[in-house]
C-alpha distance (Angstrom), angle and dihedral (degrees) to the residues before:
residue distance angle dihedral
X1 . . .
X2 3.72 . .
X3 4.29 109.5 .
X4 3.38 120.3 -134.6
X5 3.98 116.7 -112.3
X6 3.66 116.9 -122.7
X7 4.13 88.1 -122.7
X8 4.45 85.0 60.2
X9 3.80 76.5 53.6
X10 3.02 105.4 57.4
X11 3.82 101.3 39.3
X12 3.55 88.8 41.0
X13 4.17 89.9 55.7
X14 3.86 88.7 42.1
X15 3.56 96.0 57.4
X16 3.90 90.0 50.9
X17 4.01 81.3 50.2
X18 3.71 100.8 44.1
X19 4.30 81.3 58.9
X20 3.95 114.2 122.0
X21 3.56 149.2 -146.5
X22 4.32 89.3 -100.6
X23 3.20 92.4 74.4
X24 3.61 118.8 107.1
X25 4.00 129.1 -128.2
X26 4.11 102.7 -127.5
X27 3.88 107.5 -157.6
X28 4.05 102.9 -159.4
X29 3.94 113.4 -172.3
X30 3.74 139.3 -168.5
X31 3.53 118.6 -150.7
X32 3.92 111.5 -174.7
X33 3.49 100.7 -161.8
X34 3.99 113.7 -161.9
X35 3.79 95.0 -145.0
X36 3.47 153.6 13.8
X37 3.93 93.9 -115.7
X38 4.14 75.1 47.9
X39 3.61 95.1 56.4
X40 3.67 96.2 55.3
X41 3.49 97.8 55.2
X42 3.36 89.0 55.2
X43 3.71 87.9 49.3
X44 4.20 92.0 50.3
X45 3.44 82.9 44.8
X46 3.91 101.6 56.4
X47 3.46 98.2 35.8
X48 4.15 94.0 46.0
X49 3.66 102.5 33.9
X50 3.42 121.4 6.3
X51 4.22 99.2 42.3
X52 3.61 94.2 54.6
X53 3.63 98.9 44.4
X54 3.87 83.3 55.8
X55 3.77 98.5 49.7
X56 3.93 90.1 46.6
X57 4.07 82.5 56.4
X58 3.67 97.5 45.0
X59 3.80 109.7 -88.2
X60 3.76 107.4 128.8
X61 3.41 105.1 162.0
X62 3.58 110.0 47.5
X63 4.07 115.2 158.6
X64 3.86 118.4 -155.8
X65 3.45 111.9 -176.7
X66 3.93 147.3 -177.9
X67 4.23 138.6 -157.3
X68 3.70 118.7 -72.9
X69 3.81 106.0 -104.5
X70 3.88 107.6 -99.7
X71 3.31 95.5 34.6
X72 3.88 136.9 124.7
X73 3.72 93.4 -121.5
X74 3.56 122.8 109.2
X75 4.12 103.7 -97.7
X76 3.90 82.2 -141.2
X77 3.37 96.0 66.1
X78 3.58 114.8 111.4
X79 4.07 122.1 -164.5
X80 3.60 122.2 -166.4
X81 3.95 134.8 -174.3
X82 3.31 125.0 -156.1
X83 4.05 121.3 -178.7
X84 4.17 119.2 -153.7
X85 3.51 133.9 -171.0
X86 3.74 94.6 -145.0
X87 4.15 138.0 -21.6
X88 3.54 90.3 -91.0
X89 3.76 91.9 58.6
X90 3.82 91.4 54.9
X91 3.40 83.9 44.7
X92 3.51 94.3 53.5
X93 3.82 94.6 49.6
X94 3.63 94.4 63.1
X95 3.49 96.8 51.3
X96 4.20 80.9 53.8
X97 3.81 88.8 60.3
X98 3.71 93.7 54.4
X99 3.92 88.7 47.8
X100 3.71 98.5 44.1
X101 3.94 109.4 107.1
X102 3.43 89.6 -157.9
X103 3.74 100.9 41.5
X104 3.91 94.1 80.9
X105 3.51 101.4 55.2
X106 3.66 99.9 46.5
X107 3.74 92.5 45.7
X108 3.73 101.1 48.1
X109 3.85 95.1 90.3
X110 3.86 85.0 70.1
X111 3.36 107.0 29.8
X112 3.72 105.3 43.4
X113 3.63 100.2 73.7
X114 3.47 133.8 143.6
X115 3.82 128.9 -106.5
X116 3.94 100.0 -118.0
X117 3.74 87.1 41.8
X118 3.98 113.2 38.4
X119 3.80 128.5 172.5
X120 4.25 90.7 -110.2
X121 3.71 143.2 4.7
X122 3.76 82.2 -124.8
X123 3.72 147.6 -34.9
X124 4.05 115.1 -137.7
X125 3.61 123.2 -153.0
X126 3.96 129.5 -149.0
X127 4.05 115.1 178.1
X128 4.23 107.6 -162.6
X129 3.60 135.3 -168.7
X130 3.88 119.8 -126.2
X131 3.54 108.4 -116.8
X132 3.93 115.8 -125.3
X133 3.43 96.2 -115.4
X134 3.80 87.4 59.3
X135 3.65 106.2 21.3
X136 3.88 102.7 171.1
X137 3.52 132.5 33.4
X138 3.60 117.4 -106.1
X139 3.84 142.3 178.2
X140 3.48 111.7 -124.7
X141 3.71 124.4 -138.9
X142 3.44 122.4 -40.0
X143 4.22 145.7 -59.0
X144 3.31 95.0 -150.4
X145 4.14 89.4 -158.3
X146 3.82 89.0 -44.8
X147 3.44 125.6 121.8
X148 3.86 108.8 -125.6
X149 4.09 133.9 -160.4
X150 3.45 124.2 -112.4
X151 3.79 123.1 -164.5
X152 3.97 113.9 -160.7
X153 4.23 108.2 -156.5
X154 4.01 126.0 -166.2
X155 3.62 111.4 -171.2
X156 4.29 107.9 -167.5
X157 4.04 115.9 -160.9
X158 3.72 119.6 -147.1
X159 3.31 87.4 -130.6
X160 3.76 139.4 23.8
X161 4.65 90.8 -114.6
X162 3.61 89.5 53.0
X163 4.20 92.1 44.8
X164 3.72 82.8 57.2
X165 3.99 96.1 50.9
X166 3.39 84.0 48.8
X167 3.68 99.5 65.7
X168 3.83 88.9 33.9
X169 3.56 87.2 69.9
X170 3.45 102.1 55.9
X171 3.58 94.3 44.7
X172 4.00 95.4 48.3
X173 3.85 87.2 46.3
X174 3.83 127.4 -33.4
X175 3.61 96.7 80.1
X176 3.99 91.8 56.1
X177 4.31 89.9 44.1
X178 3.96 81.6 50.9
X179 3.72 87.9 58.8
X180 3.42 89.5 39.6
X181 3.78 101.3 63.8
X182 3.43 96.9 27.6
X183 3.89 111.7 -76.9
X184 3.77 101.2 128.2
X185 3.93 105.5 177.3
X186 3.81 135.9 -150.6
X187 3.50 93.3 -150.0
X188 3.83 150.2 -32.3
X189 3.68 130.1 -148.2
X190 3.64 142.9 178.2
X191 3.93 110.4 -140.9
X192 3.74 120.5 -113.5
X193 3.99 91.8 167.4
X194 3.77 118.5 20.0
X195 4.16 145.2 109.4
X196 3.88 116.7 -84.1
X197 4.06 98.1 24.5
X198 3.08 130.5 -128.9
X199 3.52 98.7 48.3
X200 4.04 145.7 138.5
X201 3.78 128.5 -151.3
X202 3.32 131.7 -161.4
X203 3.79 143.5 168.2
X204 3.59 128.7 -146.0
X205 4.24 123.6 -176.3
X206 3.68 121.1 -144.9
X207 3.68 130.5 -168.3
X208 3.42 93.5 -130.2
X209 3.83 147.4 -24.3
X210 3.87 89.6 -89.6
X211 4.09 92.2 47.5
X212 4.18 79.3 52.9
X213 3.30 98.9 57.1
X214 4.04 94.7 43.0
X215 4.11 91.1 46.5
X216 3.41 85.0 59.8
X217 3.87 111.2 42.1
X218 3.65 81.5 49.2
X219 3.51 96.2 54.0
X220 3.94 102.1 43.2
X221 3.55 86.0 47.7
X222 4.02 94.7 52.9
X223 4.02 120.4 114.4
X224 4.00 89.5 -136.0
X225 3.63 85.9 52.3
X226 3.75 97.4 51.3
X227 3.77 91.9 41.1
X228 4.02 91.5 62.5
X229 3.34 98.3 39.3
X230 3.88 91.3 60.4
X231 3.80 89.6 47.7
X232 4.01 99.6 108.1
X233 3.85 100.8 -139.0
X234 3.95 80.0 63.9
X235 3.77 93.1 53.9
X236 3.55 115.0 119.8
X237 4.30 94.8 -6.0
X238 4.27 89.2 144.9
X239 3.81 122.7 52.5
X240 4.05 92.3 173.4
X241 3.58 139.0 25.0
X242 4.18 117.7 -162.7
X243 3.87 108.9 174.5
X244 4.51 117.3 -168.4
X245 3.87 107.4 -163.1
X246 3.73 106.7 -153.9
X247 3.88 147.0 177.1
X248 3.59 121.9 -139.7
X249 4.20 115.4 -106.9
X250 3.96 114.4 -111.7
X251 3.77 83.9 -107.6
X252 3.84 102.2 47.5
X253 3.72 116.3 124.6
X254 4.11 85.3 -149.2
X255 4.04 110.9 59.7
């Protein structure tokens, strides 16, 4: 195993330093929903309830998404992103929930459940830090009425040095060679709270399974790409790959 210089350190630690106050707090949750039937009231209850509440408190781009048909995830599994300015903002839209006349009633389809027969097994939560070279979440170009791809990544470190490298190298030049080739992202984030630590998520949107395929060939077969992969402070930054192909929600502000 390769060590890591104390010169990677310290750039490495600097560039988590040098991080500012634009950068957006990216709340990413997992809601494993136990059915079908279970699913939809969670779907009556984001668009009904919980969406507006968020768009009367700020949140105007709030992406709720489901599995890819064909594939191995659970089709109940809901995924929703939620952007903040700051803790105190996501803060500040719970509080909004609870003071919301309206919230209540068009929620309790999902949330009044009983104990032997809840809504989900469980819902996970991972709360990410934009990188710099990305700092909000955006929604890049447009559907135009089609119904595009999205491909969710988590990249885990072996150790908490290399998870920092990692995100280094996408902000001092992966993210711009994804845009390059034709990666555009909704968002990257380096996780301050989250399962499996240290880790990165990030979510990419695709026109289509074809355009997928191309993005990538194009970029693994790159010269900048091959260039910073050989570069040995990058050696051996990601330990584990999991990739979630999804499909926006009728509802979802990103599509």
């Amino acid at each position: 195993m390769r060590r890591v210089t104390l010169p990677i350190l310290i750039l490495a630690a600097g560039s988590l330093a040098a991080s500012g106050a634009d950068q957006q707090l990216i709340n990413v949750r997992f809601y494993h929903l136990r059915s079908a039937a279970k699913a939809a009231a969670f779907d009556s209850m984001m668009r009904d309830a919980a969406m507006p509440v968020m768009r009367d408190n700020g949140a105007t781009r709030v992406g709720v998404f489901k599995p890819l048909e064909g594939e191995e995830a659970d089709p109940n599994l809901r995924i929703s992103v939620i952007a903040y300015r700051s803790l105190e903002e996501l803060l500040r839209l719970k509080q909004a929930y609870a003071q919301d006349p309206d919230f209540w009633p068009k929620a309790k389809s999902y949330l009044n459940q009983d104990q032997d027969d809840p809504a989900f097994t469980r819902i996970e939560s991972m709360l990410l830090q934009a990188f710099s070279g990305m700092p909000e979440l955006a929604i890049p170009g447009s559907a135009d009425g089609k119904r595009r791809i999205f491909e969710l990544r988590t990249y885990e470190s072996h150790s908490e040095i290399k998870g920092l490298l990692k995100v280094q190298m996408f902000n001092q030049g992966e993210i711009q060679l994804f845009e390059k080739v034709g990666l555009p992202a909704v968002f990257y984030g380096q996780a301050i709270s989250a399962a499996n630590l240290p880790q990165l998520t990030y979510m990419l949107v695709h026109d289509d399974a074809e355009a997928q395929t191309s993005a990538w060939a194009a970029f693994l077969a790159h010269p900048e790409w091959e260039s910073m992969k050989n570069q040995e402070q990058y050696a051996e930054t990601v330990s584990k790959i999991t990739k979630t192909m999804l499909v926006a929600t009728d509802y979802s502000d990103i599509k």
